[in-house]
Each structure stands twice: as C-alpha cells, then as structure tokens.
C-alpha positions as a printed NumPy array, in Angstrom:
array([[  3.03 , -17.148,  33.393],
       [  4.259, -13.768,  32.646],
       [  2.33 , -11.489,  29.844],
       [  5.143, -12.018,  26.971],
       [  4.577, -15.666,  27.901],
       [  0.889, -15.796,  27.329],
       [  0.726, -13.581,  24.263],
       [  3.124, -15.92 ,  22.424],
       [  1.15 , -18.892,  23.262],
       [ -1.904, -16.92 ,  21.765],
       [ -0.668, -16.035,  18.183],
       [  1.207, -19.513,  18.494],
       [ -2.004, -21.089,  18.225],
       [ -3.253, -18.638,  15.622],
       [ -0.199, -19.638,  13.561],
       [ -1.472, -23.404,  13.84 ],
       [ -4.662, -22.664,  13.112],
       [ -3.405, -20.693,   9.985],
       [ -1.045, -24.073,   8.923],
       [ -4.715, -25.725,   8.891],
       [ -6.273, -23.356,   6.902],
       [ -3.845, -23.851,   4.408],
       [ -3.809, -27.339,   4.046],
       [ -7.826, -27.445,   3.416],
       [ -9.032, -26.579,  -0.374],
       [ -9.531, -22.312,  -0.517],
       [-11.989, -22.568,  -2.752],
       [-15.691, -22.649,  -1.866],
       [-16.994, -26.051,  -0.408],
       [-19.562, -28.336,  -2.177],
       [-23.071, -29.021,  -0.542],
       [-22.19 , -32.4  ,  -0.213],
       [-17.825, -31.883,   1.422],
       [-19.837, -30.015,   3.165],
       [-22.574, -31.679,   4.448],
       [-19.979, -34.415,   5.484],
       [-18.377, -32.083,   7.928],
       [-21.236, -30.108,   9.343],
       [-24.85 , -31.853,   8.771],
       [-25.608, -29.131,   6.414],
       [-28.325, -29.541,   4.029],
       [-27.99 , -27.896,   0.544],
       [-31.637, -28.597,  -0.154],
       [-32.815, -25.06 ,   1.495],
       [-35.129, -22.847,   0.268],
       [-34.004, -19.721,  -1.907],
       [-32.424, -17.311,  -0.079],
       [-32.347, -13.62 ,   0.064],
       [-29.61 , -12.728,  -2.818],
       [-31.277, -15.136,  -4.997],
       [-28.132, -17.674,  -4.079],
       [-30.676, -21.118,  -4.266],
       [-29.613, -22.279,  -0.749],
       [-27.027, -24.043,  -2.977],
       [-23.466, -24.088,  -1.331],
       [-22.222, -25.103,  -4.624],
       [-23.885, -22.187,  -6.457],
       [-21.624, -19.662,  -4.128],
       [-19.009, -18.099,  -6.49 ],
       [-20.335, -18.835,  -9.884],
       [-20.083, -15.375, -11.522],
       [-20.032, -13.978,  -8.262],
       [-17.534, -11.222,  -7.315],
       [-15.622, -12.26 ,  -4.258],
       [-14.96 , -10.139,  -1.098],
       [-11.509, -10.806,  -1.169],
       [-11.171,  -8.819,  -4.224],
       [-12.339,  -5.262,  -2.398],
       [ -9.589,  -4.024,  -0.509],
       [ -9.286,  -3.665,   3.594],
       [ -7.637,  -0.93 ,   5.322],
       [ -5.247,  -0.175,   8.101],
       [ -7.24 ,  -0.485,  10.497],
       [ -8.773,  -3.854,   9.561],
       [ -4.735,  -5.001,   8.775],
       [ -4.502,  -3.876,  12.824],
       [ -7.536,  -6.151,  14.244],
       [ -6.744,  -8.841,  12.836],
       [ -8.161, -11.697,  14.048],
       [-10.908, -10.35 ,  14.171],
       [-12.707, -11.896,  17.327],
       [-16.201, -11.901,  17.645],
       [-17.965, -11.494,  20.487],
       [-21.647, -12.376,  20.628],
       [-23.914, -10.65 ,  23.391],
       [-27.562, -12.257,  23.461],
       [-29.83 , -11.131,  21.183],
       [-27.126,  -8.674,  20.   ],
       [-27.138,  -9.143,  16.195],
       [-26.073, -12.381,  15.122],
       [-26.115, -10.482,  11.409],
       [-23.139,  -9.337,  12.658],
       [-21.725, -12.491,  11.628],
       [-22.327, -12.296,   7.763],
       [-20.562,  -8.624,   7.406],
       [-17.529,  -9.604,   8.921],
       [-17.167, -13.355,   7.189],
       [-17.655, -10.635,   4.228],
       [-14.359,  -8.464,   4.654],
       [-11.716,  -8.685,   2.338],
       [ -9.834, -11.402,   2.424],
       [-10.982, -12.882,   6.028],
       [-13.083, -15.923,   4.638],
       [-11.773, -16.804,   0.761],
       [-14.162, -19.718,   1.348],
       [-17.348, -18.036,   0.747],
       [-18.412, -15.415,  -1.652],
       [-20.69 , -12.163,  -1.77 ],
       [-23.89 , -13.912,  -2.031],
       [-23.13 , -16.376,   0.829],
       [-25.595, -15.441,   4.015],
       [-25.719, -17.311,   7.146],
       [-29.192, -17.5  ,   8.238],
       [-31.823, -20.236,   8.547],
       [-32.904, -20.119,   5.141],
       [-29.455, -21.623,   3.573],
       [-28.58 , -23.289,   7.124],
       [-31.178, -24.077,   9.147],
       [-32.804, -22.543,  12.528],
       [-28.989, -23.616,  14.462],
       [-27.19 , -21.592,  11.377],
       [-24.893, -20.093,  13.614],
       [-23.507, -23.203,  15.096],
       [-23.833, -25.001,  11.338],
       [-22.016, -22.343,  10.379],
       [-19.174, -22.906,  12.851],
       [-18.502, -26.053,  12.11 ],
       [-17.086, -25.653,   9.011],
       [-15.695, -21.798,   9.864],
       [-12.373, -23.234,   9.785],
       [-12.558, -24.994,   6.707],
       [-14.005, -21.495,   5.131],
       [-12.32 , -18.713,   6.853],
       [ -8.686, -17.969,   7.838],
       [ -7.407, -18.483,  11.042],
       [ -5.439, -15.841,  10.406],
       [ -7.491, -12.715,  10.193],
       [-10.649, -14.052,  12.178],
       [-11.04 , -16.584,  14.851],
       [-13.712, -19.045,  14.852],
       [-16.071, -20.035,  17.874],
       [-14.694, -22.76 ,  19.503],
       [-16.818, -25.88 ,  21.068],
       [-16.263, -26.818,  24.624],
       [-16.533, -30.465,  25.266],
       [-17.93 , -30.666,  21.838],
       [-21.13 , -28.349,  22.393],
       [-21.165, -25.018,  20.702],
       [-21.054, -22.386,  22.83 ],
       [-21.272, -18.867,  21.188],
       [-22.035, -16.738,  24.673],
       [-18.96 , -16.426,  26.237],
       [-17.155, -14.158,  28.824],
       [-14.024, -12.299,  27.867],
       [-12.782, -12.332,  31.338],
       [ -9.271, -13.143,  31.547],
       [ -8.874, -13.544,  27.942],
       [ -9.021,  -9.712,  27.935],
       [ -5.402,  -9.598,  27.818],
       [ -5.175, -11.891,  24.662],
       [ -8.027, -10.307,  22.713],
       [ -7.081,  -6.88 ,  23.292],
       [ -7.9  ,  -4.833,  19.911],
       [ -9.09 ,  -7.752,  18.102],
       [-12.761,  -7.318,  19.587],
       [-15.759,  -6.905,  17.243],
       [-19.55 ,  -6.772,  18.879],
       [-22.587,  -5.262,  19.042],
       [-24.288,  -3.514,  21.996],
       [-28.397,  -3.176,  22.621],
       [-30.187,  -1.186,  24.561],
       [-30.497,  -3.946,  28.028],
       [-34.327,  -3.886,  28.66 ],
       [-34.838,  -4.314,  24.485],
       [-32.355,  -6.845,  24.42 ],
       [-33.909,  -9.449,  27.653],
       [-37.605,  -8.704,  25.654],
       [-36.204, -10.386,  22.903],
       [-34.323, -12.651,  24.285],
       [-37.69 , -13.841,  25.719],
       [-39.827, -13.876,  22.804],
       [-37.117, -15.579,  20.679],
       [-39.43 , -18.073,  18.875],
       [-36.404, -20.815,  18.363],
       [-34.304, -20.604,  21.297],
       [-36.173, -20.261,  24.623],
       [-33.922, -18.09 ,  27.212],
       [-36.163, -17.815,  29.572],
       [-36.679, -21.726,  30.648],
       [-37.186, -22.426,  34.065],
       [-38.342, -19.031,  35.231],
       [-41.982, -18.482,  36.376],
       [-42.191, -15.354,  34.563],
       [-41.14 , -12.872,  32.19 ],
       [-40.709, -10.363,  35.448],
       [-38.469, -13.043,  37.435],
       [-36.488, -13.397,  34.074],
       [-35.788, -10.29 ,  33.597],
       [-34.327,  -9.539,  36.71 ],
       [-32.42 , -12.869,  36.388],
       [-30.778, -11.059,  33.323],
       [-29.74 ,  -7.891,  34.934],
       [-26.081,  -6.702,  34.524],
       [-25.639,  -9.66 ,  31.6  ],
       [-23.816,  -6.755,  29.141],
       [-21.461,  -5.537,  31.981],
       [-20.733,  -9.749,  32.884],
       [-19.831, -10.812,  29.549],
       [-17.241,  -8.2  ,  29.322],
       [-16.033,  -8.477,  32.745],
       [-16.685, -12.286,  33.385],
       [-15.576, -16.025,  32.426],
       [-17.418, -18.785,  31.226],
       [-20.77 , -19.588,  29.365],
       [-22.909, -16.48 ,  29.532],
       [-26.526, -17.875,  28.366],
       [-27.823, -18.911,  30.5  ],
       [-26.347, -15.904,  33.032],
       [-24.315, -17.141,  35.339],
       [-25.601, -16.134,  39.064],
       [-22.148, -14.189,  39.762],
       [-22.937, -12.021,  37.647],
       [-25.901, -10.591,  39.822],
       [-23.116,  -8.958,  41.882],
       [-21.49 ,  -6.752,  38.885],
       [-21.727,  -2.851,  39.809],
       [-21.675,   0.345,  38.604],
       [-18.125,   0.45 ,  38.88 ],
       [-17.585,  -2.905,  37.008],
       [-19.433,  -1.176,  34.369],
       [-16.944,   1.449,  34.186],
       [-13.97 ,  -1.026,  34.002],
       [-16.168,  -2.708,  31.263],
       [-16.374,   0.865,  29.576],
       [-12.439,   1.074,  29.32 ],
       [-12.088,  -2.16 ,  27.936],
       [-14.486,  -1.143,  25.308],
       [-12.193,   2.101,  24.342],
       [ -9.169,   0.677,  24.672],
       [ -9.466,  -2.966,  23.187],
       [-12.895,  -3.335,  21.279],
       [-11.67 ,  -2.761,  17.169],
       [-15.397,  -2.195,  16.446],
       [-18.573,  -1.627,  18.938],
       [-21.881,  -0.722,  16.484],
       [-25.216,  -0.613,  18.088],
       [-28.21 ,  -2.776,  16.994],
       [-30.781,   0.74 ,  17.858],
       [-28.301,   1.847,  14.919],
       [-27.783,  -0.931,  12.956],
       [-27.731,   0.919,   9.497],
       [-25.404,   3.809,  11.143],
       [-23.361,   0.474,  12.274],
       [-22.894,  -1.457,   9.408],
       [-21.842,   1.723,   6.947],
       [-19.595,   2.947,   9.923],
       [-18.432,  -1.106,  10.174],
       [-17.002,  -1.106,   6.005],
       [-15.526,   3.154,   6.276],
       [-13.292,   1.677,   9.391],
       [-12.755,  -1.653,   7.33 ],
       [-13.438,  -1.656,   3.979],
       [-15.269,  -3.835,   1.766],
       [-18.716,  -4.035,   0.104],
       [-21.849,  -2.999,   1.548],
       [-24.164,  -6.093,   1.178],
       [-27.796,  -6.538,   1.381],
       [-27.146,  -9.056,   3.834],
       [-25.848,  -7.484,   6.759],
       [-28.622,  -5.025,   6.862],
       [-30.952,  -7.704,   7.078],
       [-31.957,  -9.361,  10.361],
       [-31.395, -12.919,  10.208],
       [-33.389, -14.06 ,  13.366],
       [-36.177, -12.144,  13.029],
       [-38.658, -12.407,  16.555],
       [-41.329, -12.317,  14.566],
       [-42.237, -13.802,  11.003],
       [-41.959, -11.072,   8.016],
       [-39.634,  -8.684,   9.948],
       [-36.403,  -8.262,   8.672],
       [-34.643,  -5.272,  10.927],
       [-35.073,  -3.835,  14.785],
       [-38.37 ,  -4.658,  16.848],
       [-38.542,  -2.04 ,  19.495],
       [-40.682,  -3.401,  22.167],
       [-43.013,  -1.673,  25.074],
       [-41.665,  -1.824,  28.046],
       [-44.574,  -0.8  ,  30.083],
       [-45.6  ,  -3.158,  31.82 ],
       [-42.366,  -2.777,  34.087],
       [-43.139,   0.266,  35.515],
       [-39.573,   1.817,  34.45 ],
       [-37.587,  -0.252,  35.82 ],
       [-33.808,  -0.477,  34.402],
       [-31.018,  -1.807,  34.722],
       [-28.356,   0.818,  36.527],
       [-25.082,  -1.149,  35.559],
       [-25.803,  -2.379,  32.044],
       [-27.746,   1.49 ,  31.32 ],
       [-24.268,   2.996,  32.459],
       [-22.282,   0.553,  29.839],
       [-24.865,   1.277,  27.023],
       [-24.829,   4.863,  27.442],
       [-21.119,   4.598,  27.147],
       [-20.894,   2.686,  24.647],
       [-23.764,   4.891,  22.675],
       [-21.735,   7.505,  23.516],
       [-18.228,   5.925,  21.971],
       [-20.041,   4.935,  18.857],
       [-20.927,   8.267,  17.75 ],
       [-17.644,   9.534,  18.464],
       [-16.978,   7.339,  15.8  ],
       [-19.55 ,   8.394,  13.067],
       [-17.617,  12.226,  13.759],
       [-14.123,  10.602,  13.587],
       [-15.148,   8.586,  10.529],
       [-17.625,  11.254,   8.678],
       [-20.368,   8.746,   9.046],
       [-24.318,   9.771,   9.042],
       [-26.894,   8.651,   6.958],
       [-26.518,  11.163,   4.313],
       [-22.946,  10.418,   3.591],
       [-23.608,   6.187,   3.969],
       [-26.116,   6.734,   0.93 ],
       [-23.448,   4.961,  -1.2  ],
       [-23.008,   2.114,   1.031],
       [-26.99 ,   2.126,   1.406],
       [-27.248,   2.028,  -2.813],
       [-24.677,  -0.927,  -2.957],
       [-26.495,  -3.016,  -0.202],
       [-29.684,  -2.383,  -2.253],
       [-31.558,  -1.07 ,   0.488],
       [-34.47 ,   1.054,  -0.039],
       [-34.594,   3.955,   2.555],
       [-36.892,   6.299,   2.798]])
C-alpha cells in the first residue's frame, strides 16, 4: 500500500471516530452513565482540587478548558497521540485531556488518578476517553483483544503518527528503579532479582520508539537495539514528536507543555499521580549504587538527546523557571 494510501486510511478512521464523538452527549458524564460504561465508582474519596470524587460535580461553576484558547502549534498536532513510556509520567495524561478544546467532556477540576478512579485509573479512564474527548484532536488508547494496553511500540505506525507525538522521557536507570518499586503494578515478575531485571530492561526507551507491539513487559528483540537505533530513534524525536518534556524536569515540562500549546496551568499536572511511595507527590530520585555504574549505552545516548532537544526548546520558547512563575501561580504551586 503506497504512503498516500495509508495516510488516508489513518485520518479516515479519525473522521469516524469524530462522527462518534458527535453522536454521544458533550456534556460531562454522570457517575452513574458512567459507571455503566466503565465500572467507575463515583463513591471516591476527595480529591486534590477539592472536586468530591464526584463525576457529576465536574463543571458546576467550574471554568472549562475549552474556553482558554490553543495555538498554532497545538491546531498542527492535532490528534494529539500519546505515547506512554514506563514509569514516564502518566500525569502526563491529565495536562493534555486539559487543552483547549481536546476533551469538552471533562472540566478543570477533573484529575485522573486513583483517588477519583481507582489504582487502574488510567485504563478506567480509557474506557470512557471516547465518550469524553474528541477523536478529533486526541486519540484514545485503544484495547487489543479487549485488554488495555497503554505500552506500545510506534514502529511502523511512525509514518501515521508523524507530528502528532506527545511523551515524556526519564533518565533509563531512574526510570527501571521505579518501575520496580511500583507498589501497584509489579514489572519486575518473574525475574530473580532486581539486577537480572534491570538488565532485562535495557534499551526499553530506544525499543518503544523503534519497535512494534506491547512494550511492558519488554519484548526480548529489543535486547538487540544499538547505538545506532538510538540515533534513528533521536530523528524521529526531532522530526515527528509535537512535544518531548522530561520527568527530571517536570515543572520546566509542563510550563514549556501550555507556552507551545496554550491553556491553563493546573495544579494537577504538576502533581504526581502514581506516587512510588505514600505522601510523595513529584520526582523520587533514587541511588543507584548498588550497580556499580552501570548504564545503559543506547537508551543514555537517546536521553541525552532528547535532554538536549528539550532545552532547545525552553531557548526557542523563552521558558525557565523565572519566566513560568505565572504558570507556577495559576497551578497553585508553592515553589521555593
């Protein structure tokens, strides 16, 4: 199938998901519609922003994203695709639901985390994306063979996605520490040890940019990604990623996220909403140690590249922490 061929098949589906979107309700979804479609519970505890864990408290006096403006450059990437890299920020996921005009189903004080959704938010969450968001301007995780699975490849879809990509990158060694010590989901299952797991995750950020398929747990093709896949991984980054923040950064990231975008800066998305351990709410660096410096060669290259993209961006975009002091005031965040 030639290139032309593909690409129309693409935004041919996006054009049927949009037909769906409009022929569900636009305005926000009771607890109990709901409940019906996703086995949500709108019996959780208070949340964050003071929303009540109510579904059908979201919008009542509440101003809506969709009345902020975008820009350009959000206009350009849309549908936004997400792309979600283990233990990458999944709070990723509540800034961009929040951009102008992207999910007219949920308000400002909407948060997807396991205090309004439970521990599996992010799949709860997915299920009713498509009655909540439209299928225009972002593109909802699809199930395969009716499991959720969030971790995938871009691979050959490369070509399709191309400029619509959104992710976050972490430092590799960080990122396999807390993918062990996650306390809900337990990535490191069937391996004797933390060592043997970690070098069972090496070159995972180069393979889900490069690869296909189901990424957690890593497939074993992935073992043979190089230095120079790394590189080819690097270009795609450049050329067809419309946003790649880093979690090391995440404060840098999410005011750099709404100057290329637009929108409100909410408490939310400066919040981490899987914390590894109980009372933390942003980055847990961890001591590496105890492996005796080893790295990763393939995924350090990547990171360092894409590091090194990311604060091309804060020059291009006039981002540091002394001009995001405006975006820090409207998130509420108390910095020091």
């Amino acid at each position: 199938m030639t290139m032309k061929g593909r690409t129309l098949i693409f935004f041919s589906f996006l054009t049927l998901a949009a037909a769906m979107f409009k022929r569900t309700a636009k305005q926000l979804v009771t607890v109990d519609e709901l409940g019906q479609r996703s086995g949500i519970s709108g019996t959780g505890n208070r949340s964050r922003l003071n929303s009540g864990g109510n579904l059908s408290n979201f919008g009542k006096g509440t101003r809506r994203a969709a009345e902020t403006p975008g820009t350009p450059t959000l206009l350009a990437a849309q549908p936004l695709k997400w792309i979600h890299i283990p233990k990458c920020g999944t709070s990723l996921l509540n800034a961009l639901i929040h951009l102008p005009g992207v999910c007219p189903g949920v308000d400002d004080s909407f948060q997807v985390n396991s205090e309004v959704l439970g521990h599996h938010f992010e799949a709860n969450f997915d299920k009713a994306c498509q009655y909540l968001c439209d299928g225009t301007k972002f593109v909802c995780t699809t199930t395969i063979n009716g499991l959720y699975r969030p971790h995938r490849g871009i691979g050959i879809e490369y070509d399709f996605l191309k400029g619509h990509i959104v992710t976050m990158f972490r430092d590799p060694i960080q990122r396999i520490y807390s993918a062990w010590n996650d306390p809900v989901f337990k990535h490191g299952a069937g391996h004797k040890d933390f060592l043997h797991y970690v070098h069972s995750e090496a070159h995972a950020l180069t393979c889900q940019i490069m690869g296909d398929g189901v990424m957690d747990p890593l497939p074993k093709f992935c073992k043979n990604m190089t230095e120079a896949d790394a590189g080819l991984a690097l270009v795609r980054i450049r050329e067809g990623f419309a946003f790649a923040g880093i979690v090391e950064e995440w404060d840098l990231s999410m005011c750099l996220f709404h100057r290329m975008f637009g929108g409100s800066c909410l408490h939310s998305e400066f919040m981490d909403n899987r914390p590894t351990f109980p009372g933390e709410t942003t980055y847990h660096e961890y001591d590496t140690s105890e492996l005796g410096g080893y790295d990763d060669p393939v995924d350090r290259l990547l990171y360092n590249g894409a590091k090194e993209l990311f604060f091309e961006k804060l020059r291009e975009y006039n981002v540091s922490h002394e001009s995001c002091q405006p975006c820090y005031a409207q998130a509420q965040l108390q910095t020091t």
